[in-house]
KELUM-13610 format. One line per field, with one value per residue: residue number from 1; x, y, z of N, C-alpha, C in turn. Coordinates in steps of 0.02 Angstrom, whole numbers, always signed. Each point is the difference from the previous one (the first is absolute). Example, Ala and Ser with C-alpha at 12.3 -4.5 7.8 and 13.67 -1.06 7.14 Angstrom:
<recs>
n c(1:2) $
n.u c(+660:-18) $
n.v c(-284:+53) $
n.w c(+390:-36) $
ca.u c(-45:+42) $
ca.v c(+59:+59) $
ca.w c(+0:+3) $
c.u c(+45:-39) $
c.v c(+60:+55) $
c.w c(+0:+37) $
</recs>
This chain:
<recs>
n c(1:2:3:4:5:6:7:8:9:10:11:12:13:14:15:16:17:18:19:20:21:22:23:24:25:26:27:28:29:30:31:32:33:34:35:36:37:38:39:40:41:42:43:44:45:46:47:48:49:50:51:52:53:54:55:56:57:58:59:60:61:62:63:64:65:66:67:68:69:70:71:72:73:74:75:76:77:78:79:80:81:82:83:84:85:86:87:88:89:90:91:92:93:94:95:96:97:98:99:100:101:102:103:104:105:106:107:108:109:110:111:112:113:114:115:116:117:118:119:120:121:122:123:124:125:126:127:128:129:130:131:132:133:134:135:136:137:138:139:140:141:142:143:144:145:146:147:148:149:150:151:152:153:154:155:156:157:158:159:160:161:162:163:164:165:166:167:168:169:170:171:172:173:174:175:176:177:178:179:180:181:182:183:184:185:186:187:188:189:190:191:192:193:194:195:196:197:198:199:200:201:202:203:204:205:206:207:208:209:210:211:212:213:214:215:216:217:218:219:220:221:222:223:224:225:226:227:228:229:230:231:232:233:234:235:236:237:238:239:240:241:242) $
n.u c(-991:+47:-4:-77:+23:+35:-40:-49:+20:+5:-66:+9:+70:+4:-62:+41:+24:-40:-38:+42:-11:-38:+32:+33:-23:-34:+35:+11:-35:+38:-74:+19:+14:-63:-8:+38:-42:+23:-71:-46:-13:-47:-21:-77:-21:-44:+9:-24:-10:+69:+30:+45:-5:+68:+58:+29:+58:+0:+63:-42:+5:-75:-2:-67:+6:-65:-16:-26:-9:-13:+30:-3:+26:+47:-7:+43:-13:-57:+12:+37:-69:-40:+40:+9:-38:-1:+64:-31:-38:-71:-56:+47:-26:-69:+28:-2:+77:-14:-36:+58:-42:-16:-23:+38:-61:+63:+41:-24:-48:+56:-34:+26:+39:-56:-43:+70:+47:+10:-50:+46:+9:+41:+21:+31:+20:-7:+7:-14:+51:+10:-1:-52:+1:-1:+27:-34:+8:-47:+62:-20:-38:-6:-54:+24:-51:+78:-73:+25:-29:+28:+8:+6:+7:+43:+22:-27:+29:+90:+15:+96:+5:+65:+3:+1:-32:-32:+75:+10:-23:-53:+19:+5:-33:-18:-70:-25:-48:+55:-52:-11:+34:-47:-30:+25:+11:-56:-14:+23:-11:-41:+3:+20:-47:-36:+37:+5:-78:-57:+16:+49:-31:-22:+60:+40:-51:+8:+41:-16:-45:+31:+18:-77:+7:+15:-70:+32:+51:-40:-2:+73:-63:+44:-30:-6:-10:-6:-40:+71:+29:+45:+24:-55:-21:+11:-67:+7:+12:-45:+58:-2:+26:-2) $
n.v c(-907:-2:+78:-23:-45:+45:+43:-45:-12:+60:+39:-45:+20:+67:-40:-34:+58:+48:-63:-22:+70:+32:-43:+5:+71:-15:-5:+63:+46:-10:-19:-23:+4:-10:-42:-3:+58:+69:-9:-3:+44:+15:+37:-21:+43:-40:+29:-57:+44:-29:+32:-52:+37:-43:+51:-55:+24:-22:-12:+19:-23:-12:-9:-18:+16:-58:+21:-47:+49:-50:+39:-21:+71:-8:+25:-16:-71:+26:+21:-57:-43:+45:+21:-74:-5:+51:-42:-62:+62:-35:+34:-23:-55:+6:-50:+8:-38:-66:-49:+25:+42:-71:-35:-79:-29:-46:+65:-6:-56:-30:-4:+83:+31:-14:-26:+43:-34:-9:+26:-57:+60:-42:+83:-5:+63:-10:+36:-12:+31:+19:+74:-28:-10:-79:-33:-24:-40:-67:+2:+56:-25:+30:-38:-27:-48:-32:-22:+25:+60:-34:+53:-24:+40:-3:+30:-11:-90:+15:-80:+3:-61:+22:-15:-44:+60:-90:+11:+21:+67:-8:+9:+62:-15:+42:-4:+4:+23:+72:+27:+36:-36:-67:+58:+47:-49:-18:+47:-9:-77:+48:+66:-28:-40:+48:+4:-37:-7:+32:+17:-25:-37:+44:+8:-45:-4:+29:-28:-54:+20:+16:-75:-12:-70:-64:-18:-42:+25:+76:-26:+19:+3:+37:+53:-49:-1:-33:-53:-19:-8:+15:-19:+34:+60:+27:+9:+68:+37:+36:+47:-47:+42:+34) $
n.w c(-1044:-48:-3:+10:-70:-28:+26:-23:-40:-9:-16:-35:-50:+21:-1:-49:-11:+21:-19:-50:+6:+9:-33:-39:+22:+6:-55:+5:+8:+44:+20:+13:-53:-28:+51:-13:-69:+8:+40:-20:+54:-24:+46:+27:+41:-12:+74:-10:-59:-13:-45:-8:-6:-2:-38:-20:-3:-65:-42:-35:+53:+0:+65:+4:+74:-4:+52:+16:+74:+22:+47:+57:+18:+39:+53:+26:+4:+21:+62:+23:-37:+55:+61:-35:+23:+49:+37:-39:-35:+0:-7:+44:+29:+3:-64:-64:-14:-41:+63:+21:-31:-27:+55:+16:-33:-11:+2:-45:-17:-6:+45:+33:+68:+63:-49:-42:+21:-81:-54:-39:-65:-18:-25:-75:-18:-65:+8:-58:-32:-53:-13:-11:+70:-40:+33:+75:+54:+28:+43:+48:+28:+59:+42:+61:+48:-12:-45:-33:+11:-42:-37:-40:-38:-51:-44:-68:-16:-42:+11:-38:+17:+22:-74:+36:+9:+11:+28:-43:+0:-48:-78:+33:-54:+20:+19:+53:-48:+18:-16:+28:+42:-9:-14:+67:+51:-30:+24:+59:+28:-42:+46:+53:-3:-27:+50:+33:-18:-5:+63:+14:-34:+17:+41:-46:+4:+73:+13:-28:+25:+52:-21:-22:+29:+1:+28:-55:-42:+8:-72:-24:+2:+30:-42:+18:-64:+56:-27:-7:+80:-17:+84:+23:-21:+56:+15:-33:+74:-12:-16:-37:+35:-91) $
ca.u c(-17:+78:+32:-20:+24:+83:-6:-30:+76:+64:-19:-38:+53:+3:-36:+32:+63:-34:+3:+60:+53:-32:-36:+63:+14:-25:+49:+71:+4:-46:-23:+77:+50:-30:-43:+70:+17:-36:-67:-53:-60:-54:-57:-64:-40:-75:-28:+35:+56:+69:+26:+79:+39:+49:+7:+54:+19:+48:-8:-51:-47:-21:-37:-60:-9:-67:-7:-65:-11:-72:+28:-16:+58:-20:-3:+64:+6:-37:+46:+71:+16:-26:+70:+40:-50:-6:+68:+8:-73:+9:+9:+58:+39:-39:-1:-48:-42:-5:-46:+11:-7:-56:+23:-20:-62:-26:+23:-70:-43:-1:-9:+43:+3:+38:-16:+68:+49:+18:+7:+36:+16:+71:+7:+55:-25:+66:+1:+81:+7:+51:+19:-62:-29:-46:-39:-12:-38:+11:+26:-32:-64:-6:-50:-3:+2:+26:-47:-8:-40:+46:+2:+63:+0:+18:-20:+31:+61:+4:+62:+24:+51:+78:+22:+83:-9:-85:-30:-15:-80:-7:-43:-63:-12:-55:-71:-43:+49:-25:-6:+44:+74:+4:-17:+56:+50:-7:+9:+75:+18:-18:+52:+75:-12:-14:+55:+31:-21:-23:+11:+49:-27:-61:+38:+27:-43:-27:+64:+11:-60:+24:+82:+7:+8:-46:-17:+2:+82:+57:+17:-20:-60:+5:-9:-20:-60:-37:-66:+35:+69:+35:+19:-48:-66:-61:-47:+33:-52:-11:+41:+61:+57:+31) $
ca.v c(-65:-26:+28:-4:-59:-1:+13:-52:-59:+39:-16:-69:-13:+16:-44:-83:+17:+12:-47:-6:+32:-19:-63:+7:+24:-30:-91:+6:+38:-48:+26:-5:+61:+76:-1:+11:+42:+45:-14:+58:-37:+21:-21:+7:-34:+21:-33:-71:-26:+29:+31:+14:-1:+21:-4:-3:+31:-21:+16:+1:-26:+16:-40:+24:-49:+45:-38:+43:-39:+26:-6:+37:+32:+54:+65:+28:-24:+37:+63:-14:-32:+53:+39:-17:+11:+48:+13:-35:-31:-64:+51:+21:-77:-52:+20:+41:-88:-30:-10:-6:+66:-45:-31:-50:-23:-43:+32:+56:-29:-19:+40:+0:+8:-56:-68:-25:+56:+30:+7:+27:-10:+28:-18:+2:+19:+9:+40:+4:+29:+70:+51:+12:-79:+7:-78:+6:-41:+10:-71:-66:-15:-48:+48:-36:+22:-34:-48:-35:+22:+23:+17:+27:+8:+46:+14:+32:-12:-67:+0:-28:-18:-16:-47:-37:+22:-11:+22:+92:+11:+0:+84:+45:+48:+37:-3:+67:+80:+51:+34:+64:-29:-13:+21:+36:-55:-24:+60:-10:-37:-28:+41:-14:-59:+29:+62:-75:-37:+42:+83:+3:+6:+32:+52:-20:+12:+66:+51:+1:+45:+98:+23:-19:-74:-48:-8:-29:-50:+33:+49:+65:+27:+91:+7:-77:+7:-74:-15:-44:-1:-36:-59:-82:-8:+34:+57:+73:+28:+55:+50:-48:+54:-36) $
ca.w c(+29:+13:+60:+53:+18:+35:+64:+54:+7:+63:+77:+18:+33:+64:+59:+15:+35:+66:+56:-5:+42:+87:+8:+5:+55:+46:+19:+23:+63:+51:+52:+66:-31:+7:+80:+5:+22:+36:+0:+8:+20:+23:+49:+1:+77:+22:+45:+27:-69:-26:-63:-16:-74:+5:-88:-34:-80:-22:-59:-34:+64:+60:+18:+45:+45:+57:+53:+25:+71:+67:+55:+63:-3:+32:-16:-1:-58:-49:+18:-43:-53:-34:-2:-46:-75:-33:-50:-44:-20:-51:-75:-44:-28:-40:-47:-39:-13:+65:+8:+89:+29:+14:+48:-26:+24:+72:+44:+17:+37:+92:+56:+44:+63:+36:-15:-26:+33:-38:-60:-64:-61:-44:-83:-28:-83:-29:-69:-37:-46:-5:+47:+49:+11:-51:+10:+53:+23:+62:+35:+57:+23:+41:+43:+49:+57:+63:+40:-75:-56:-15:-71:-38:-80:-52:-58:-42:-10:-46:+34:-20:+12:-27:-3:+17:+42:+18:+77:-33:-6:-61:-20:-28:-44:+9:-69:+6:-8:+1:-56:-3:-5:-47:-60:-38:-15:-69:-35:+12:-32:-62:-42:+12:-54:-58:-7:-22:-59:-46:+17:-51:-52:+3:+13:-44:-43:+4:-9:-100:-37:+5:-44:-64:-10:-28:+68:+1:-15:+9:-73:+11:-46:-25:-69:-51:-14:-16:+63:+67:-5:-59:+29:+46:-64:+60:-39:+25:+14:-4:+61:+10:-65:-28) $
c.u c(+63:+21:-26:+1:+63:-11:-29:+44:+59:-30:-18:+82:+8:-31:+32:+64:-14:-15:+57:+59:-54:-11:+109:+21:-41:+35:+77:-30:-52:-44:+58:+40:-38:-8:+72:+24:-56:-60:-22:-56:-78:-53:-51:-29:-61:-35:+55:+19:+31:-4:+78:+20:+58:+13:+75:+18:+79:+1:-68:-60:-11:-27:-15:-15:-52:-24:-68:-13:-79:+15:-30:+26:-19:-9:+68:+41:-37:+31:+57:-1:-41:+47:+35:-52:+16:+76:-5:-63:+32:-14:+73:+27:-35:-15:-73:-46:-28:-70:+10:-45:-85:+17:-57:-77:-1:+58:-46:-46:+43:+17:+70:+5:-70:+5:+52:+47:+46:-13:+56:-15:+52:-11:+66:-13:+88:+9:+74:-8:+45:-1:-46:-66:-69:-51:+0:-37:-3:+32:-28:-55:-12:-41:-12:-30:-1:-26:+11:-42:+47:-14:+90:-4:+28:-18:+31:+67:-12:+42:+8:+45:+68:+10:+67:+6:-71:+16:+4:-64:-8:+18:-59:-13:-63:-19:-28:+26:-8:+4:+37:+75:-7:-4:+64:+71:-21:+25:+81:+41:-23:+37:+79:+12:-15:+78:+66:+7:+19:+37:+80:-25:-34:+40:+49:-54:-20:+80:+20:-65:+23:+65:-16:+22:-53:-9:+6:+51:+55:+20:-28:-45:+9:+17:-27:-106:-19:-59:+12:+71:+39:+42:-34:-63:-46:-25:+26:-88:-27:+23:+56:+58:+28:+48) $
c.v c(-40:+21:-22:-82:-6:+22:-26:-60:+18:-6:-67:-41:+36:+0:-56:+31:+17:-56:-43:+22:-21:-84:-3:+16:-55:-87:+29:+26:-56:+44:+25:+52:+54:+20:+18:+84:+35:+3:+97:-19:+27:-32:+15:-29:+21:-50:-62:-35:+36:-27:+6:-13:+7:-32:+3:+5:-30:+10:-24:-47:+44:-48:+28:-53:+64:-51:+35:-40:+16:-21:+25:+60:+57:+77:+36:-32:+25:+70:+23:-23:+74:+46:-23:+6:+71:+31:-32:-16:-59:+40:+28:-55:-36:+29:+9:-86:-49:+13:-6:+39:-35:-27:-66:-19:-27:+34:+62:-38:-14:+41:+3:-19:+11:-53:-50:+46:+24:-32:+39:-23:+15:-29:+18:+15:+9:+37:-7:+34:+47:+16:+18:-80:+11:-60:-16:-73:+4:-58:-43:+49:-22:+16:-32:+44:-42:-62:-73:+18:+47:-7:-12:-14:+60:+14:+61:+19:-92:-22:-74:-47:-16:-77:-32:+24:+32:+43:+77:+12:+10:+75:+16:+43:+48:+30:+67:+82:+30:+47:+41:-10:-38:+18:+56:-42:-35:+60:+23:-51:+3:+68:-39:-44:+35:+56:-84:-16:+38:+61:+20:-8:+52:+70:+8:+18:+74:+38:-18:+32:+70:-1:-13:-54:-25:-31:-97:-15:+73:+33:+89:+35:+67:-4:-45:+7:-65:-10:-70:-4:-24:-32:-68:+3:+16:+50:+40:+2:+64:+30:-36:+50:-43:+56) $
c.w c(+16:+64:+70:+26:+35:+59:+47:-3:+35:+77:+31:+22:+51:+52:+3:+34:+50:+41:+2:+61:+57:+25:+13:+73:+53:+1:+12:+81:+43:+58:+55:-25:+18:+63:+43:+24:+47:-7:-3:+46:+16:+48:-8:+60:+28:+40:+7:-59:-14:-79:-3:-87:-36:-74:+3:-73:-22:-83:-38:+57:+51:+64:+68:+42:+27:+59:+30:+58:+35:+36:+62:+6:+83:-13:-11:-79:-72:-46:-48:-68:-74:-25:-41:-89:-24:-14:-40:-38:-61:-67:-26:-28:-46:-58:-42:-25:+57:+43:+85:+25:+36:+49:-54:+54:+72:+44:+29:+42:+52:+60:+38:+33:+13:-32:-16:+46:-45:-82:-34:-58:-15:-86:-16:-68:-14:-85:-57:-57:-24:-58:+54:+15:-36:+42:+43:+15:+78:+6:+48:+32:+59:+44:+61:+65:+59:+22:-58:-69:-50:-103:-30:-65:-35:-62:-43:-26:-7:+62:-22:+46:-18:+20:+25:+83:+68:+73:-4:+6:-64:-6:-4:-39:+2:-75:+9:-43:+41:-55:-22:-14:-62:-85:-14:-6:-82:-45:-12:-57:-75:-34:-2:-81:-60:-7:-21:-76:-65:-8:-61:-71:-14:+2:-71:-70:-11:-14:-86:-12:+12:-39:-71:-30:-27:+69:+15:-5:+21:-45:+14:-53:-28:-66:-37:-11:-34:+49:+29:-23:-53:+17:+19:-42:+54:-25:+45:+25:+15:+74:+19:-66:-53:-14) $
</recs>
């Protein structure tokens, strides 16, 4: 029962380290840092909606820009944006988390071409973590069609403002798990922490039990026929060599 306390207390510190580091990574690395480098990009085109999905990568961030169009498109235009889907399917970009893979209610109800000469949704997911992104939100939200019928909202994230400094954008700290990242990152962080803590003790204990010590002060126990040390008064324990 001891043992299984120490281990849900290990794992319960390496979930505070786990969001710790991903909440970390996300107030040093700015959106802009990440958007900065080289994009990935996947397509999706059916009929008069386009699918662009493009994923940037940076130390322990990810970030996901999805754009979704209803557009008029000609035929030649049709042509060309198919030819690009199939060098770039979106199944290679869109990740396993996250909720893009939904187009939002009122981008769905409202009607295309002709009625709009163009419906967009643009979203913004952002993932952090390491060694593997544990925590994910969405940044922005946005669903317009040109006329004024227009959505914007985010979620699943804290955002702090820097103080001294009101014309900065706050931080974001993202809430959402992903599981998977999240549970072997706890798993991560709670061995690193039990090999920290405990782990030297534990190693020190096991090397005076194969030399015949006293597992407490070190007295060398060989030959001595007592039922505790005759330095610290520790009960000799059975296989513990006297």
């Amino acid at each position: 029962m001891k043992r299984l306390r120490v281990i849900l207390l290990f794992l319960l510190l390496g979930a505070i380290v786990n969001v710790a580091v991903a909440w970390g990574i996300a107030s040093i690395l700015t959106i802009e840092d990440t958007m900065s480098n080289d994009e990935t990009i996947g397509m999706s085109v059916v009929e008069y909606e386009t699918w662009n999905l493009s994923r940037y990568e940076a130390f322990g961030t990810q970030i996901f820009m999805s754009t979704r169009f209803k557009v008029h498109n000609e035929e030649e235009e049709l042509l060309e944006l198919t030819e690009l889907w199939s060098e770039h399917p979106i199944e290679n970009v869109k990740p396993s988390w996250g909720s893009m893979d939904v187009a939002t209610e009122l981008y769905r109800t409202l009607p295309g071409p002709p009625e709009h000469t163009m419906v967009q949704e643009i979203q913004m997911y952002e993932a952090r973590g390491w060694p593997m992104h544990s925590l994910w939100c969405l940044r922005i939200l946005l669903v317009h069609d040109g006329t004024g019928n227009n959505q914007n909202q985010a979620s699943g994230f804290i955002a702090i403002p820097i103080l001294f400094f009101e014309d900065l954008e706050p931080l974001v700290l993202p809430l959402y798990p992903i599981w998977t990242g999240f549970a072997l990152n706890t798993i991560f962080y709670a061995s690193l922490l039990w090999l920290i803590i405990p782990g030297p003790f534990v190693l020190r204990r096991f090397i005076r039990k194969r030399r015949g010590l006293c597992l407490k002060c070190g007295y060398d126990l060989r030959g001595v026929d007592h039922q505790a040390c005759p330095e610290c008064g520790e009960g000799i324990r059975k296989g513990n060599p006297a």
